[in-house]
C-alpha positions, 0 to 999 in steps of 0.5 A: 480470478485471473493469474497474473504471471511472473514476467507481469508481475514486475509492471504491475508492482511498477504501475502500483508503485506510481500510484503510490508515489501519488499519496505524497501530493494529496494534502488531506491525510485522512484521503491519502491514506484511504488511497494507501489502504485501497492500493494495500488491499489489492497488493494483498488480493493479487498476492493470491492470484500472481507468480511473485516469485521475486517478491515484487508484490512483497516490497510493494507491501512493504512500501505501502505500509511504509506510506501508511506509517509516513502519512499517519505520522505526518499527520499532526491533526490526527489524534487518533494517529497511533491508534490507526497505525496500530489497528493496521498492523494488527490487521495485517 
């Protein structure tokens, strides 16, 4: 395990960031959120290895599992919509 420290922190939550951003362009929801559940997991595994003393890695959590909620809800073809959501909160 590599520790990632504090003054890396802040690039690499921006890299994941863009990243992120990049869900908004795929059009079928059920990949986009594949992508936002990847970027989740490993938010949460550098978490254990980085000095986020600014909680950098934090907000990125927080801004992933915004985009999760965002694509599940914008998902009208999902019926099973809510229940992915909640399964996800539970989980985390």
């Amino acid at each position: 395990m590599v520790l990632l420290i504090w003054r890396d922190v802040h690039d690499y939550a921006y890299d994941m960031g863009k990243l992120l951003c990049e869900t908004d362009k795929i059009e079928d929801p059920e990949k986009a959120l594949e992508v936002a559940y990847q970027l989740l997991e490993a938010s949460i595994e550098s978490i254990l290895c980085a000095d986020d003393s600014d909680g950098m890695i934090g907000v990125f959590i927080d801004d992933v599992i915004e985009q999760i909620e965002k694509i599940i809800l914008m998902s009208n073809s999902n019926p099973y919509s809510r229940k992915i959501f909640t399964r996800l909160l539970k989980t985390s």
